[in-house]
N, C-alpha and C positions, 0 to 999 in steps of 0.2 A: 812512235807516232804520238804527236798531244794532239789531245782532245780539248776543248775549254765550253761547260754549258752553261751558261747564264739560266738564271728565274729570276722571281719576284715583280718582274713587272707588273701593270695594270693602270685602272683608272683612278684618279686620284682626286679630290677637289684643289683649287688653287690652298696655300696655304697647310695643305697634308704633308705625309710624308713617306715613303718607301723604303723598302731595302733591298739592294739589289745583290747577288750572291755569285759567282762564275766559281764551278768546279773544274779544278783540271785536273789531269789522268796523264801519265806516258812518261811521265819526266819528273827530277827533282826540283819541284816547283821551288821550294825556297830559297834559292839560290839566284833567280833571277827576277828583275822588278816588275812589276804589272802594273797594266796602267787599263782605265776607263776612257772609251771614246762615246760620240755619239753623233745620231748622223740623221738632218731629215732630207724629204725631197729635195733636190736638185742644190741642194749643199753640200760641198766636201766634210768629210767625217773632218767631226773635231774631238781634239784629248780633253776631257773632261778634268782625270784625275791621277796621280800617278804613284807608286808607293815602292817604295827599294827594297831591299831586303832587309833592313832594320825596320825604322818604324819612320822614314823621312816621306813625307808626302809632299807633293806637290800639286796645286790645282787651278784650271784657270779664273781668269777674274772673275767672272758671269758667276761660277758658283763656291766663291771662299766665304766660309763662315757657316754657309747654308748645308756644304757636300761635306762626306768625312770617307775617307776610305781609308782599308782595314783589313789585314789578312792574317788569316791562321795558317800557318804550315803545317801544323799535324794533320787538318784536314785538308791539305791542299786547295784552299779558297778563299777566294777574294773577295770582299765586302764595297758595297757604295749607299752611303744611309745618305738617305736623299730628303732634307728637310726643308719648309716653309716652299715648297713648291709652285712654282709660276708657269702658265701656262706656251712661257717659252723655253721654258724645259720641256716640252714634250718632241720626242723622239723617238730612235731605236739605240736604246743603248747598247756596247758591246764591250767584251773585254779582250784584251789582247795581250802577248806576250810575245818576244822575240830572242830568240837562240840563234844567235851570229849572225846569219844573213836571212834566215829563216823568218818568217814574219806569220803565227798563229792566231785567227780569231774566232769566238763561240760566234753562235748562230744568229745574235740579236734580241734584244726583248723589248719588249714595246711598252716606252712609257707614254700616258695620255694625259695630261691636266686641263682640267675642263670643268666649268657648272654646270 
């Protein structure tokens, strides 16, 4: 069974910055890629950011330059350093991962950008 728990969330000024972390459990995490989505009201989740099992990232346009994502395999988790922050980044970010047809997500964390 994978587990995946997001932290780091919170409130942030525009301009800040976060980091966001998703542990997972159950499986040999390094071996398959992870990726960052995020999702507000009455919008379809979207993929933020995506990272292979090397070090290949991929990210959408909204946040290149500003997103970096990042994973350690020894500690099985995944990083999203979320920088110069805009208030339309605010969301519930999540992380996910998928094992064949299998589609695993953590619980969500709430990012706020706000004065």
């Amino acid at each position: 069974q994978v587990q995946l728990v997001e932290s780091g969330g919170g409130l942030v000024q525009p301009g800040g910055s976060l980091r966001l972390s998703c542990a997972a459990s159950g499986r040999i995490f390094s071996i398959y890629p992870m990726d960052w989505y995020r999702q507000v009201p009455g919008k379809q989740r979207e993929l933020v950011a995506l990272i292979t099992t090397g070090v290949t990232a991929n990210y959408a346009d909204s946040v290149k330059g500003r997103f970096t994502i990042s994973r350690d395999n020894a500690k099985n988790t995944v990083y999203l350093q979320m920088n110069s922050l805009k208030p339309e980044d605010t969301a519930v970010y999540y992380c996910h991962l998928k094992i064949g047809f299998a589609d695993y997500w953590g619980q969500g964390t709430q990012v706020t950008v706000s004065s």
